[in-house]
PANU-723733 format. One record per residue (C-alpha): residue in one letter; x, y, z. Coordinates in steps of 0.02 Angstrom, whole numbers, padded with zeros to 5 digits, always signed. Layout:
N
AXYZ
...
! end
This chain:
267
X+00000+00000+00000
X+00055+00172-00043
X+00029+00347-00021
X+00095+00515-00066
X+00170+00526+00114
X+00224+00396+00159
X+00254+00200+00098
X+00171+00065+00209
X+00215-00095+00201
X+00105-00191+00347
X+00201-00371+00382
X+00061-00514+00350
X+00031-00661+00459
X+00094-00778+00335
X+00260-00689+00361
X+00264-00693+00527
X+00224-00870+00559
X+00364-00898+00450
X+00484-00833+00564
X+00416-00895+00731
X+00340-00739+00793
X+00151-00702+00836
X+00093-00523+00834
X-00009-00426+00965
X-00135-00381+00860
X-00207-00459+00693
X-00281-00288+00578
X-00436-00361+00500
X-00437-00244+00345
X-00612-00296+00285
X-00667-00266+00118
X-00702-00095+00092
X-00547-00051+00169
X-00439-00184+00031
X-00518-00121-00119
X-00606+00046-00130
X-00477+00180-00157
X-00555+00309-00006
X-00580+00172+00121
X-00380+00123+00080
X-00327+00305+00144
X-00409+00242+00327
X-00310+00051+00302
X-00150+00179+00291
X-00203+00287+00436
X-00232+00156+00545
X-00102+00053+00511
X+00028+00216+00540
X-00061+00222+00709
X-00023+00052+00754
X+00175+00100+00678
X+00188+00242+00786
X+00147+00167+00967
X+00247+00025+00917
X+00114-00114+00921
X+00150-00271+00841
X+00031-00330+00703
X-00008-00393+00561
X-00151-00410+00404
X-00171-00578+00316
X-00167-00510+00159
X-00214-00610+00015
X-00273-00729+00144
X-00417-00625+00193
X-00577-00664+00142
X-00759-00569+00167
X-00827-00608+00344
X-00978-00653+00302
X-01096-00526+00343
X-01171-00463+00169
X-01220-00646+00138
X-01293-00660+00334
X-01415-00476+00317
X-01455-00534+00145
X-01535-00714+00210
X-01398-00829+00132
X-01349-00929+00300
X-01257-01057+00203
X-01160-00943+00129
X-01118-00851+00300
X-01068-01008+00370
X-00975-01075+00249
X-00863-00918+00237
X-00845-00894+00431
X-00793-01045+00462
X-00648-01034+00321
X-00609-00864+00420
X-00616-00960+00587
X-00522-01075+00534
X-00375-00985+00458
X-00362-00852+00634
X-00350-01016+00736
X-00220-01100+00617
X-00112-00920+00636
X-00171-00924+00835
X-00242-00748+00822
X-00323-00692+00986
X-00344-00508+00962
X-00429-00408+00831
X-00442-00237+00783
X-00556-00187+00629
X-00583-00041+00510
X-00771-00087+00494
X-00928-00086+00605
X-01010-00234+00507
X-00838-00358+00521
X-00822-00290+00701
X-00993-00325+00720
X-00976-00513+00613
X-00846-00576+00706
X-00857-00508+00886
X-01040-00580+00888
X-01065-00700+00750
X-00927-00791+00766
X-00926-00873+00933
X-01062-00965+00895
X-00991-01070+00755
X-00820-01070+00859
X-00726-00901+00830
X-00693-00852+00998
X-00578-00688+00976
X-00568-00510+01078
X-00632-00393+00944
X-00605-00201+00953
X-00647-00069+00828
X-00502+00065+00765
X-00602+00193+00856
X-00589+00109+01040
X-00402+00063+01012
X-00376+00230+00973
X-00472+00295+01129
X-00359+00185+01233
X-00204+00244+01158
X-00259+00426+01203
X-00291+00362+01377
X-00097+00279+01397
X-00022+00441+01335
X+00026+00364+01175
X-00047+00466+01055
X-00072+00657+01075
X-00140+00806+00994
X+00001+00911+00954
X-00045+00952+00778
X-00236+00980+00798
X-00205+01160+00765
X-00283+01123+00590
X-00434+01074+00673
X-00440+01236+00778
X-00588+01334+00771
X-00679+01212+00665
X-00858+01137+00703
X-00848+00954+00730
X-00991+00805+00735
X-00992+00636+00742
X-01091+00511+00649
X-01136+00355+00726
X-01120+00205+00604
X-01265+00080+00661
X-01170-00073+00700
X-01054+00022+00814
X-01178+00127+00886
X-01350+00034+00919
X-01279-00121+00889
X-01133-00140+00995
X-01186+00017+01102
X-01018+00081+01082
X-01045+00286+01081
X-00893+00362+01193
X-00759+00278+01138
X-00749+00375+00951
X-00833+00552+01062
X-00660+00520+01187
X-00530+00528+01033
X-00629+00679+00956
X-00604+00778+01135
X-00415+00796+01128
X-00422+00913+00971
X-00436+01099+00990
X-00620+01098+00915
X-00792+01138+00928
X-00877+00967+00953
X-01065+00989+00919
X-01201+00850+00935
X-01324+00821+00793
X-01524+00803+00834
X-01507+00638+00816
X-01374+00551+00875
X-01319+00412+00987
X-01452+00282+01018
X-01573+00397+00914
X-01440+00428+00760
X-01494+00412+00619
X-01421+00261+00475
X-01353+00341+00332
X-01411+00219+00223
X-01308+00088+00180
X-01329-00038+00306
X-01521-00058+00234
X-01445-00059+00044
X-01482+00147+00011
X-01286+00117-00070
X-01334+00014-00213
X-01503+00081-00263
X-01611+00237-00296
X-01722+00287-00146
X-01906+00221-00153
X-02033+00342-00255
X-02063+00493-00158
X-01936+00474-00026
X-01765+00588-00016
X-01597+00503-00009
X-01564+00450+00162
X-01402+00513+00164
X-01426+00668+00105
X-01551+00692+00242
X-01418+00656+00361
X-01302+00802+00292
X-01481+00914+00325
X-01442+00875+00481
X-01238+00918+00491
X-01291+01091+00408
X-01393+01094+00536
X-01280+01096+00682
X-01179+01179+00578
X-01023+01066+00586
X-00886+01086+00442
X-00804+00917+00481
X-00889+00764+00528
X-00798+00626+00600
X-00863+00446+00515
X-00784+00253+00587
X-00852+00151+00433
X-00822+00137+00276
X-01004+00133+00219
X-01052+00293+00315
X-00904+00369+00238
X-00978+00337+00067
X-01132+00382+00081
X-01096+00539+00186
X-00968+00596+00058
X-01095+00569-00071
X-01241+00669+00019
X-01119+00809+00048
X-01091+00828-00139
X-01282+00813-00177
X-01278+00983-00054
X-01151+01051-00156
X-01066+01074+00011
X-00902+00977-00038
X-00767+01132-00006
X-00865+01188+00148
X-00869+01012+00238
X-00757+00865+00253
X-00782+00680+00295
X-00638+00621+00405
X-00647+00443+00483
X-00583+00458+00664
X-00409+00364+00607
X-00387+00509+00489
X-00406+00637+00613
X-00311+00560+00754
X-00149+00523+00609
X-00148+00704+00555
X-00146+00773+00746
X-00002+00663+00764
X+00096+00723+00654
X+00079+00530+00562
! end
């Protein structure tokens, strides 16, 4: 993976096993994070996080398959299974015991669809491991002056939010920058989806109903944020997109919270 800063090479599992070693933490990439060209700016950001602190991990690269969970929501069990259990069976062959994700939905997936067939892992999102980082003093804000003066909200992706009730953890890493954080009307337990998790990303909205996700930038305008802080890949989309339908795209930015916290650092 490269980018105009920097060059990151993340070491795979595969590599690792060869020479004896396990790694702290396994980086489950996920989809949207391997092949669509804005989620890969987040893989980079989080994976310079995890450089700078000086955690050991790894990816399984080629050796990483979909978790699962578009064939699960869309009804296909057999499908589910059969892929999980490949997945299952690969992180106990490499003796993986922690996780850290890019993704609500493989967070989501594997942290609570996976023990049941015999996955048993501790699964975090990038958004908590950053929060803890902040808490050991390991990552700092020295370079938020960019974000100084700014309006910032935070979207909460479903599967993170309502499904895994985890709301502080991506609010905690937002609170160290030298911003304006602002709440939207509906947010935490009463956000609102932006869409894709029910499909909104693949089809035209049903006759006489407004893009969801452009309703959900009605509602940044509204607190009248210029940066809002997204921790999925799928939000990121489909807030990026309603933005444009706005014509707001020079007067707001998407940032996932891995984006943010890199910049700040300086990463």
């Amino acid at each position: 993976m490269e980018n105009s800063k920097s060059e990151i090479k993340a070491p795979t599992m595969a590599q690792m096993a060869a020479e004896g070693r396990e790694p702290e933490i396994l980086f489950w990439v996920g989809c949207a994070g391997s092949f669509d060209e804005r989620a890969q700016r987040i893989t980079r950001d989080i994976c310079r996080i995890l450089q700078h602190v000086g955690i050991s991990y790894a990816v399984l690269g080629t050796e990483e398959s979909c978790t699962g969970d578009p064939a699960k929501r869309a009804g296909n069990e057999f499908l589910f299974q059969m892929q999980a259990l490949s997945n299952i069976a690969l992180l106990d062959a490499y003796n993986v015991k922690r996780i850290v994700t890019g993704c609500p939905h493989c967070f989501n997936t594997i942290k609570n669809e996976y023990p049941g067939l015999g996955g048993n892992y501790e699964v975090i999102h990038h958004s908590q491991l950053i929060q803890q980082l902040i808490n050991e003093g390991m990552l700092k804000a020295e370079g938020s002056e960019s974000f100084k003066g700014k309006r910032i909200t935070y979207h909460d992706p479903c599967y993170l939010g309502r499904g895994n009730n985890v709301y502080e953890a991506p609010r905690k890493a937002l609170e160290i920058l030298d911003a304006d954080l602002v709440e939207m009307k509906r947010c935490r337990s009463n956000g609102l989806c932006c869409g894709a998790g029910g499909a909104q990303m693949f089809k035209e909205p049903e006759p006489g109903k407004k893009d969801i996700n452009v309703e959900r930038i009605e509602d940044v305008l509204e607190a009248k944020a210029t940066v809002v802080a997204a921790a999925c890949p799928f939000c990121m989309t489909m807030l990026r997109d309603g933005v444009k339908a706005k014509q707001k795209e020079q007067e707001i930015q998407v940032l996932d919270i891995a984006e943010i916290t890199a910049r700040v650092n300086g990463l």
